[in-house]
C-alpha positions as CSV (number, residue, x, y, z in Angstrom):
1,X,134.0,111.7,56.8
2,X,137.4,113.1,57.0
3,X,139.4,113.1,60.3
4,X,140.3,117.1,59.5
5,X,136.1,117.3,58.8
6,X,136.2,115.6,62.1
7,X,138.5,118.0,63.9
8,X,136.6,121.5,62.7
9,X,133.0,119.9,63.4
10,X,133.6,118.0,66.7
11,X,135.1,117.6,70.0
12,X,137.6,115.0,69.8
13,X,135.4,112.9,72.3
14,X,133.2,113.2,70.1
15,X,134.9,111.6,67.6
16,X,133.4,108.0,66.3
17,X,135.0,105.3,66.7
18,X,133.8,103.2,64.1
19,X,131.9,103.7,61.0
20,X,130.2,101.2,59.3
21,X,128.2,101.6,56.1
22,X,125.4,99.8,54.9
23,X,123.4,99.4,51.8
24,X,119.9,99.7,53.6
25,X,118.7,100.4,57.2
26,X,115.7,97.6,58.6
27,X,112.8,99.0,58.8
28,X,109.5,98.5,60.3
29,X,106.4,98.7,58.1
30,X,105.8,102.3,59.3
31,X,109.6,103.4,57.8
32,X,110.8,103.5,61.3
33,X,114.5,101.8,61.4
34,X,113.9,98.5,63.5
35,X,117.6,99.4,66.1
36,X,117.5,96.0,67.9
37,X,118.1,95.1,64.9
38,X,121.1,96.8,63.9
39,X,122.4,96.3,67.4
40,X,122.3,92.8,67.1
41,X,124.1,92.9,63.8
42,X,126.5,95.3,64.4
43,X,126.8,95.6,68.2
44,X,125.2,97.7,70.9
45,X,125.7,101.5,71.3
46,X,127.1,101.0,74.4
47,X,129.8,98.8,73.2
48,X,132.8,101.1,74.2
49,X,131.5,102.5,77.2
50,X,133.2,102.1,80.6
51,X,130.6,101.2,83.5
């Protein structure tokens, strides 16, 4: 993704602010992505949130 791709598509709050690409999402053994998981390798989705 482009940040012009970016700016035509989305609100710039919507924007991400990281992007990280992997070779293979975990996966139960019903093909459901396992997310704990990929929270607890590559942080929570509330990472950047203000409380």
């Amino acid at each position: 993704m482009t940040t012009a791709h970016l700016d035509e598509n989305l609100a710039r709050f919507n924007h991400p602010k990281d992007l990280i690409v992997v070779e293979e999402l975990p996966r139960d053994p019903g093909g459901k992505v396992v997310e704990p998981k990929l929270r607890a390798a590559y942080g929570s989705k509330d990472a950047g949130s203000i409380h």
